[in-house]
ROSE-4610 file (N, C-alpha, C; in Angstrom, 1 decimal, always signed):
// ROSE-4610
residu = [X/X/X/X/X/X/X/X/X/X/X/X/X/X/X/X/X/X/X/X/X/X/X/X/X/X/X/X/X/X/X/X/X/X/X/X/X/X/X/X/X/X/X/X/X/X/X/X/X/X/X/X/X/X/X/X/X/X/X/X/X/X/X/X/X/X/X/X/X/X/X/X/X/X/X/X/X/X/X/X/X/X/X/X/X/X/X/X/X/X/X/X/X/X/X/X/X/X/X/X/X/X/X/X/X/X/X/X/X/X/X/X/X/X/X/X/X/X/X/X/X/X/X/X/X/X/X/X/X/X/X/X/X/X/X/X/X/X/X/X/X/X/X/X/X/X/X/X/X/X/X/X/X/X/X/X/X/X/X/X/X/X/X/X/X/X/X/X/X/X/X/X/X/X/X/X/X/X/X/X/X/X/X/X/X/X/X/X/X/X/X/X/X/X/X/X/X/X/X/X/X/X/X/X/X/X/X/X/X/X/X/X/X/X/X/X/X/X/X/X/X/X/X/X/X/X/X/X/X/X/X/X/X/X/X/X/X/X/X/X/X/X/X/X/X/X/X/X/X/X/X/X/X/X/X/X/X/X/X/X/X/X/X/X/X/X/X/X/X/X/X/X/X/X/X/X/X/X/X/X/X/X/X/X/X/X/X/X/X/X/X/X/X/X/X/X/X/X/X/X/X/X/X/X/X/X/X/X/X/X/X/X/X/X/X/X/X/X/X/X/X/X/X/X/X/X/X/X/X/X/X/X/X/X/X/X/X/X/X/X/X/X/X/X/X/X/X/X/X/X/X/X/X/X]
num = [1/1/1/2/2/2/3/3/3/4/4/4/5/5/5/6/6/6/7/7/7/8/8/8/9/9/9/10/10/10/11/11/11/12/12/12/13/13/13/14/14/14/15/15/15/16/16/16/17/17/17/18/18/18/19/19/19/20/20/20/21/21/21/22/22/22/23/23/23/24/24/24/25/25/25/26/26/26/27/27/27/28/28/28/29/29/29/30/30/30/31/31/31/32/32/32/33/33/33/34/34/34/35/35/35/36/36/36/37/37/37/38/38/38/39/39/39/40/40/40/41/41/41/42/42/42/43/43/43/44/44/44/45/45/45/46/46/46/47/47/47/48/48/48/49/49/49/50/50/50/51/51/51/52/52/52/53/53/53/54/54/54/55/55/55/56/56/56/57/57/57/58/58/58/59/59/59/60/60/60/61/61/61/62/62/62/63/63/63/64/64/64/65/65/65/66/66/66/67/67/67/68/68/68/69/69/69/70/70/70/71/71/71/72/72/72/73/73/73/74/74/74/75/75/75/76/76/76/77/77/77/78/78/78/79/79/79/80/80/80/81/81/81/82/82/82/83/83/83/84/84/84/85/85/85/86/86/86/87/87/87/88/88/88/89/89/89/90/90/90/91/91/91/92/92/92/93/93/93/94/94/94/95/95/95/96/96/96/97/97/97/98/98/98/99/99/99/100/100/100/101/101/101/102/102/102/103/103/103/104/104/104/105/105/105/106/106/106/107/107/107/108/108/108/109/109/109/110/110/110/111/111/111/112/112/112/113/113/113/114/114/114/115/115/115/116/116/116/117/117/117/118/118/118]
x = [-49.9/-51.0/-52.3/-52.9/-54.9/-55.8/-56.4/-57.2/-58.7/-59.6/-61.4/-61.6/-62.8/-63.6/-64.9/-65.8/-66.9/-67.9/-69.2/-70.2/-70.5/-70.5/-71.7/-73.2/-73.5/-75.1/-75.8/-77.6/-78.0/-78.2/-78.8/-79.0/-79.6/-80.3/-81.3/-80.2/-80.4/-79.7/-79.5/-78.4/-78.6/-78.2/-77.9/-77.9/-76.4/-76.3/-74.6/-74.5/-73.2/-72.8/-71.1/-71.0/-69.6/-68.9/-67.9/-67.1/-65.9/-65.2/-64.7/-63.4/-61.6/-60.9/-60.1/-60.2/-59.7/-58.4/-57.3/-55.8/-55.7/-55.4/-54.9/-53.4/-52.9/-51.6/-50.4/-50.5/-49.8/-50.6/-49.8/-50.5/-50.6/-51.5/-51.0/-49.9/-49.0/-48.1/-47.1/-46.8/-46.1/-46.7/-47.8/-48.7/-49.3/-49.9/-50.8/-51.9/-53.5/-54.1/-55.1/-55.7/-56.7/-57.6/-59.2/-60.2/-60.0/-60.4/-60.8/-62.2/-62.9/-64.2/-64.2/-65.2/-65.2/-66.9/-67.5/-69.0/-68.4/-69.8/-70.3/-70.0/-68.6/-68.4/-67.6/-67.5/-65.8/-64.6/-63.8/-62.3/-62.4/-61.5/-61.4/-60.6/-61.2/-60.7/-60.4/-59.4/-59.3/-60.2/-60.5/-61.6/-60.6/-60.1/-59.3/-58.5/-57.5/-56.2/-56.0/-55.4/-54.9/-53.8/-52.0/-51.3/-51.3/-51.1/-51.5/-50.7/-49.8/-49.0/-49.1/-49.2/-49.2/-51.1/-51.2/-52.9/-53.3/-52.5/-52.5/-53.4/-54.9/-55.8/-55.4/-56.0/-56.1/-57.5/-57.9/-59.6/-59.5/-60.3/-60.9/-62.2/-61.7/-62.5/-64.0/-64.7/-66.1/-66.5/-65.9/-65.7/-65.5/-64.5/-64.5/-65.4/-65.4/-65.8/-67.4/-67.7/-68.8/-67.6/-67.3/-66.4/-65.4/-65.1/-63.8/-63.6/-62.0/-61.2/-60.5/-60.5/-59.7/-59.4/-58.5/-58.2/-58.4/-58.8/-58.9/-57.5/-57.2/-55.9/-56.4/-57.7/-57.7/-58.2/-59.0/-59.6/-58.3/-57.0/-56.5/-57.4/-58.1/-58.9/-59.0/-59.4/-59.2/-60.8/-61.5/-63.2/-62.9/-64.4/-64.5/-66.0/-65.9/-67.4/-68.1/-69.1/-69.6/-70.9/-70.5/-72.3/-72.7/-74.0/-74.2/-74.2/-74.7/-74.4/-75.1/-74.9/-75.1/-75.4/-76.2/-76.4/-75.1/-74.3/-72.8/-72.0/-72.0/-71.2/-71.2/-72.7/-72.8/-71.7/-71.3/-69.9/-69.6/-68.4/-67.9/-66.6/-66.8/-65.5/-64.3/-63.4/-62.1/-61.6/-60.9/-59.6/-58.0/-57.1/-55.8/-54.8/-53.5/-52.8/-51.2/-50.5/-49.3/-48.3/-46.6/-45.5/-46.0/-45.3/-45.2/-43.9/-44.1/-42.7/-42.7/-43.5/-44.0/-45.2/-45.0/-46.3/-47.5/-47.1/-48.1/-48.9/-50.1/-50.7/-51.0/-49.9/-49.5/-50.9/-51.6/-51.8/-53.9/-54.8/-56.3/-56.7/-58.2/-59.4/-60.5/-61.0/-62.1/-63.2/-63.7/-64.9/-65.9/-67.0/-68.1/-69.2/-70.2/-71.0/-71.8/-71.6/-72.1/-73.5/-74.6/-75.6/-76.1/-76.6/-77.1/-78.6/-79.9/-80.7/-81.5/-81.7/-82.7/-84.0]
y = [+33.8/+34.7/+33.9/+34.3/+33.6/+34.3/+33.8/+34.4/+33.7/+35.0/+34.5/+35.5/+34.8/+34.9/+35.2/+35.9/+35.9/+37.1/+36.7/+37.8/+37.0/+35.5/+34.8/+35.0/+34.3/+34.0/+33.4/+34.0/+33.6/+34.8/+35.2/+36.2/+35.7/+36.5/+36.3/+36.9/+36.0/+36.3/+37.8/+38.6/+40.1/+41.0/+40.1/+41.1/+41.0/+41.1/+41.9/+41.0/+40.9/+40.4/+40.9/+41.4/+41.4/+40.6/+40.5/+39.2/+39.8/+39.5/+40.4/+39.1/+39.5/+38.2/+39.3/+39.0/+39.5/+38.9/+39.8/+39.0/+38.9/+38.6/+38.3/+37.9/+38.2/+37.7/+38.5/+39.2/+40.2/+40.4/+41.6/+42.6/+41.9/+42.0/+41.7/+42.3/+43.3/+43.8/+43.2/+43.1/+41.7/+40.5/+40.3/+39.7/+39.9/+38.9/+38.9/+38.3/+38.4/+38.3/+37.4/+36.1/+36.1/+35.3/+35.4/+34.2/+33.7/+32.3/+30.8/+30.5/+29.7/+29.2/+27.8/+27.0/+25.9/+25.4/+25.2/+24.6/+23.0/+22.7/+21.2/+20.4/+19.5/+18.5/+19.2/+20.2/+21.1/+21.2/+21.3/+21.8/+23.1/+23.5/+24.8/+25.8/+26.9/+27.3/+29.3/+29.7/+31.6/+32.4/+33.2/+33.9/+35.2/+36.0/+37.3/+37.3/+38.0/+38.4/+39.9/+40.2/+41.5/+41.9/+42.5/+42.7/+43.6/+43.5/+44.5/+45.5/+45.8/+47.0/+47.5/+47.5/+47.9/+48.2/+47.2/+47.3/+46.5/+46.1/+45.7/+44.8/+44.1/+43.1/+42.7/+40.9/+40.5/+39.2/+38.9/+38.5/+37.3/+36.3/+35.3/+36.0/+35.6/+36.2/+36.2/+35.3/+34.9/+36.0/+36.8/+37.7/+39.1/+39.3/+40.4/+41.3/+42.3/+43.9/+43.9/+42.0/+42.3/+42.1/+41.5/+41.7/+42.4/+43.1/+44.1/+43.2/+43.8/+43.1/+44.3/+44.3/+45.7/+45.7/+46.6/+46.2/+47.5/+46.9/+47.6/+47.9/+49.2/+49.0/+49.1/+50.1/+50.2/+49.1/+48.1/+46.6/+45.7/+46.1/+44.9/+43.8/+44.0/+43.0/+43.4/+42.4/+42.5/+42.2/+42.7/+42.4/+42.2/+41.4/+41.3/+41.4/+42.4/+43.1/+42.3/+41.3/+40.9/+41.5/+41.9/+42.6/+41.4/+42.1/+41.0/+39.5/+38.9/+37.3/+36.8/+35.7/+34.5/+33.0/+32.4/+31.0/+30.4/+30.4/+29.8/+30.2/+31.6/+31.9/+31.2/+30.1/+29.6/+28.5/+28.7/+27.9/+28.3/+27.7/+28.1/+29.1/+29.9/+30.9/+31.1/+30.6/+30.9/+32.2/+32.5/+33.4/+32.8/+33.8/+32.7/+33.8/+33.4/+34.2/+33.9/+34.5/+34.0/+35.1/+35.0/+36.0/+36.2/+37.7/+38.4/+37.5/+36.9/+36.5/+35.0/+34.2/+32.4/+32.7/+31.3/+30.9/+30.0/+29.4/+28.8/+29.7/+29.7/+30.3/+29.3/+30.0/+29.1/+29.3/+30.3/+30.7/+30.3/+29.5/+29.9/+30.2/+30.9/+30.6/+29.5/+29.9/+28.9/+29.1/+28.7/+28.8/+29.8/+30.4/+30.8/+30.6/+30.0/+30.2/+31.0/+30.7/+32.0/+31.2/+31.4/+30.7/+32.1/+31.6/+32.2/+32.2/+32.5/+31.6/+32.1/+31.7/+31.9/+32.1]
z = [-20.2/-20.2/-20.3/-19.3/-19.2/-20.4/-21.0/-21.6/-21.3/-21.6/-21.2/-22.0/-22.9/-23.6/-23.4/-23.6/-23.6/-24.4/-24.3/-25.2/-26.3/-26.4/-26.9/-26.7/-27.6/-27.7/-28.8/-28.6/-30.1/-30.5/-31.8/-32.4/-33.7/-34.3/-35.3/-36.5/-37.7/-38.7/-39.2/-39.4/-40.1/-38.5/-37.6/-36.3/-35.7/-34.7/-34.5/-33.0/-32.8/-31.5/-31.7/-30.1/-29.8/-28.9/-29.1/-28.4/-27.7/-26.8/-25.9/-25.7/-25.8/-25.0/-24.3/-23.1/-21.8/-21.7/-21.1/-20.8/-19.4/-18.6/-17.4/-16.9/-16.4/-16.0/-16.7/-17.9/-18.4/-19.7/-20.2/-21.1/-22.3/-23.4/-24.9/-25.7/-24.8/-25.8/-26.4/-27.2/-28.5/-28.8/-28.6/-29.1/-30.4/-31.1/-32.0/-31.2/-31.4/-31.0/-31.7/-31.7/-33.0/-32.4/-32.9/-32.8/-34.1/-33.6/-34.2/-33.9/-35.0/-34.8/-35.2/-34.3/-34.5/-34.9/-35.9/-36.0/-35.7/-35.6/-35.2/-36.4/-36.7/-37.0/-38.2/-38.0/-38.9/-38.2/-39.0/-37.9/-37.8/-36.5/-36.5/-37.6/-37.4/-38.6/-38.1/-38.8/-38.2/-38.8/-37.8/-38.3/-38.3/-37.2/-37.4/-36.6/-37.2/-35.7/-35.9/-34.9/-34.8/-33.9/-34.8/-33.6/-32.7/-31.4/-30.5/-30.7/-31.1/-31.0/-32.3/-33.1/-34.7/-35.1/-34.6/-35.0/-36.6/-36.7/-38.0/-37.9/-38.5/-38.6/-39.6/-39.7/-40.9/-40.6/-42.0/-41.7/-42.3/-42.7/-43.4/-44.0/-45.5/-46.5/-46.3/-45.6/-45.7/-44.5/-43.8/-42.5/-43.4/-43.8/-44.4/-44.7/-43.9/-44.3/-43.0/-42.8/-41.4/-40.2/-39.7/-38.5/-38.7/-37.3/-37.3/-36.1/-35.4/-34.7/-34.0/-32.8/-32.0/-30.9/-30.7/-28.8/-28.3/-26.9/-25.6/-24.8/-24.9/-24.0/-22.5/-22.2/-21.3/-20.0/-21.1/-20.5/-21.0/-21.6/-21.9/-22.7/-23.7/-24.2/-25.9/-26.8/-27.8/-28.4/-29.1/-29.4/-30.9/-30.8/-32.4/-32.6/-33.0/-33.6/-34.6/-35.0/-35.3/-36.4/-37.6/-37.8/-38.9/-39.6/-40.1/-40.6/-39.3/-39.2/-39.8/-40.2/-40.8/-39.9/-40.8/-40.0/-40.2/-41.0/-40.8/-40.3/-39.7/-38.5/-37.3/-36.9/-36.3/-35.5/-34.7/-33.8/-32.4/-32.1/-31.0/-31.3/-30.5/-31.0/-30.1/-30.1/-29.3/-29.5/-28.1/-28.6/-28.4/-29.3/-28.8/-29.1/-28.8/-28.5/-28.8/-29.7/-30.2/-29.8/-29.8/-29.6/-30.7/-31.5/-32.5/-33.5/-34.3/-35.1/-34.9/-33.9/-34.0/-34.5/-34.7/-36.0/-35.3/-34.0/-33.0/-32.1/-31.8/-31.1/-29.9/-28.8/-27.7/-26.7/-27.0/-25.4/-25.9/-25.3/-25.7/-24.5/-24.6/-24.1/-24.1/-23.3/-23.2/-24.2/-25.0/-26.2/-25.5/-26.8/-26.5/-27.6/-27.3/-28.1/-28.5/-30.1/-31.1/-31.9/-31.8/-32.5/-33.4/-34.6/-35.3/-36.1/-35.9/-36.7/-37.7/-38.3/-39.4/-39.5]
């Protein structure tokens, strides 16, 4: 499965962006779905996943209750609603893509940048 990313940018602290990962080449069904974020001179780290068939999300606490995580059946795409940002949300944001039941997330996108400012 191809995945692309996109719906970066900048945005002024306290404001909202959504982020969009598109599938290509087949569906996300039995998939888990998740973004990763990477800042400048951190490792990357998970921000949310969500399984496609169940719906079930799960978050990184410092995310919790501002980003949600959801899919598109009709775009085949999985978003992550972004509200209330922070200058430390600031990174590049991947999407990625695991079977349901492994623990590696075999499949990425290409990054997007998420700036945030103060």
């Amino acid at each position: 499965v191809q995945l692309q990313a996109s719906g970066g940018g900048l945005v002024q602290a306290g404001g909202s962006l959504r982020l969009s990962c598109a599938a290509s080449g087949r569906t996300f069904s039995g998939y888990r779905v998740g973004w990763f974020r990477q800042a400048p001179g951190k490792e990357r780290e998970f921000v949310a996943s969500i399984n496609w068939r169940t719906e079930n999300a799960r978050y990184e606490d410092s995310v919790k209750g501002r980003f949600a995580i959801s899919r598109d059946n009709a775009k085949n795409a999985v978003s992550l609603q972004m509200n209330s940002l922070k200058v430390e949300d600031t990174a590049v944001y991947f999407c990625a893509a695991r079977v349901v039941g492994q623990a590696e997330y075999n499949y990425w996108g290409q990054g997007t940048q998420v700036t945030v400012s103060s």
